[in-house]
N, C-alpha and C positions, 0 to 999 in steps of 0.2 A: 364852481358849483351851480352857479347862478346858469351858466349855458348847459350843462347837464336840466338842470331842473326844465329850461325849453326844449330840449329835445324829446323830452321825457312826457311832457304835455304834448308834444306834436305825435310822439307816438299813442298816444291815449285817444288823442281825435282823430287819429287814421283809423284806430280799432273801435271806437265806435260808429262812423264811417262804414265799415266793415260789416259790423254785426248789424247794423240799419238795412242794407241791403240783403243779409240774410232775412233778415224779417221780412223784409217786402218781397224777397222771392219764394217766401214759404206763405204768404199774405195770411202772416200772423200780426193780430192787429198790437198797436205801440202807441204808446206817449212819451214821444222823447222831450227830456228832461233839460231846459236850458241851463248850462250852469254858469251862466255870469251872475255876480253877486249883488247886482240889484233885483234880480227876480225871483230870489228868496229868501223869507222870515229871516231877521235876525235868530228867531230860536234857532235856527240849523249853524249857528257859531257856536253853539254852546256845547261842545262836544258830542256833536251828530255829523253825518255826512249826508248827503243826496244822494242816490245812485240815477243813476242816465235814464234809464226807460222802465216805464209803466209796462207790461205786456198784458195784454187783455186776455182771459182763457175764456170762453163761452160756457156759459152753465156750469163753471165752476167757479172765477173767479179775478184775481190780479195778483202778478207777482212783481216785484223792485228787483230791476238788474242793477250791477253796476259793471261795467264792458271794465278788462285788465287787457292790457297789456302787457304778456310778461314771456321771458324767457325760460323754455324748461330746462333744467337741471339736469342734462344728459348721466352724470355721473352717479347721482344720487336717485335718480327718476322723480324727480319733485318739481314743485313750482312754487316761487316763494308767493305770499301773501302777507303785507305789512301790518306787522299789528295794530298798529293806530286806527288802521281801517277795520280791520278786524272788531275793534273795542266800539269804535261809534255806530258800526254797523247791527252789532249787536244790542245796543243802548239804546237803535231808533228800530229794530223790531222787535224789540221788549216792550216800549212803551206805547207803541200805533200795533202792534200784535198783527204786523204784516211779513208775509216772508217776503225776505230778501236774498239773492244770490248774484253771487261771481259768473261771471261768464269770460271766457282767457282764452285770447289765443295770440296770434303776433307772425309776423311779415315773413318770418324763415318757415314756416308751414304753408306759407301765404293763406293766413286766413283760411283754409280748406277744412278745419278741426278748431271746433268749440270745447273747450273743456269747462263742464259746468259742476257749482258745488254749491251746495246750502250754506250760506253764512250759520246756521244754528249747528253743521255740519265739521265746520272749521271748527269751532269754538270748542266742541269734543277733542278733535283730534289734536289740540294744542298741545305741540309739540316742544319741548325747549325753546324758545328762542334764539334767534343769531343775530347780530348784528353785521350790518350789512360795509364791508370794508368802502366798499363807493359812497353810497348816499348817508350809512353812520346812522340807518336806522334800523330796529329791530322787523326782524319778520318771522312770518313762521313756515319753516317745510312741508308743504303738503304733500302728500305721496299721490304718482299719477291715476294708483288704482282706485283712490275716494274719488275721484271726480268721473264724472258722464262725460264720455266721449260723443259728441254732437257731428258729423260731418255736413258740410256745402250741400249733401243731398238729403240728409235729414230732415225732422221740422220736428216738433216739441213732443213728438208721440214718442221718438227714444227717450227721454227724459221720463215719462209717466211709464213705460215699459220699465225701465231700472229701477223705478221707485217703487211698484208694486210687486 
């Protein structure tokens, strides 16, 4: 489990890696998020998460990413999302009243498609849970048609286009 769980991190830091570069060639501006656990509060143990990047919007505002890595679900057309992430994600834009979202893509699309979703987003659409015969943890199905399709040539005006 223990080599699962590295490879699983190495895939996290390629894909945000990834989406860094999309930012900087849409020169949408960012505060990426160190996450070694000296450089943040103990509060964020206490059943909260970080998410990776600040994005700055001009004249309107800041949004919390946090970059997945995940494989879609050819079968089912989904993409899982871990509940545990789900639950502290929701606990830390609850109480700082900042939105937060997912942003997912991964290595077999090679990164060319963003698929973007509101954490407040997921939390509606909780769906049964599954647990996860690999990792033994619960997540939840999202279907691919909630999420904003983002491509490599894009930049965050498709995201504000689907929303309004």
């Amino acid at each position: 489990m223990l080599e699962s769980n590295s490879i699983n991190v190495q895939k996290g830091k390629e894909a945000e890696k990834m989406f860094k570069q999309w930012l900087d060639k849409n020169n949408i501006p960012y505060l990426y998020i160190q996450q070694d656990i000296e450089t943040f509060a103990s509060f964020f143990k206490s059943g909260f998460k970080r998410p990776d990047f600040i994005i700055l919007i001009p004249n309107i505002g800041l949004i919390l990413v946090d970059v997945k890595y995940r494989v879609i679900n050819q079968k089912h057309h989904d993409i899982a999302i871990d509940s545990e992430d789900l639950t502290k994600y929701s606990k830390l834009q609850r109480n700082f009243n900042l939105p937060i979202w997912f942003a997912i893509s991964n290595k077999d699309i090679n990164y060319e498609k963003w698929f973007w979703i509101p954490v407040s987003k997921t939390i509606e659409l909780m769906l049964p849970k599954f647990k996860s015969s690999l990792s033994k943890m619960d997540y939840n199905p999202i279907q691919l048609e909630e999420f904003i399709e983002v491509s490599n040539e894009d930049s965050l005006h498709k995201i504000f286009q689907r929303l309004f």
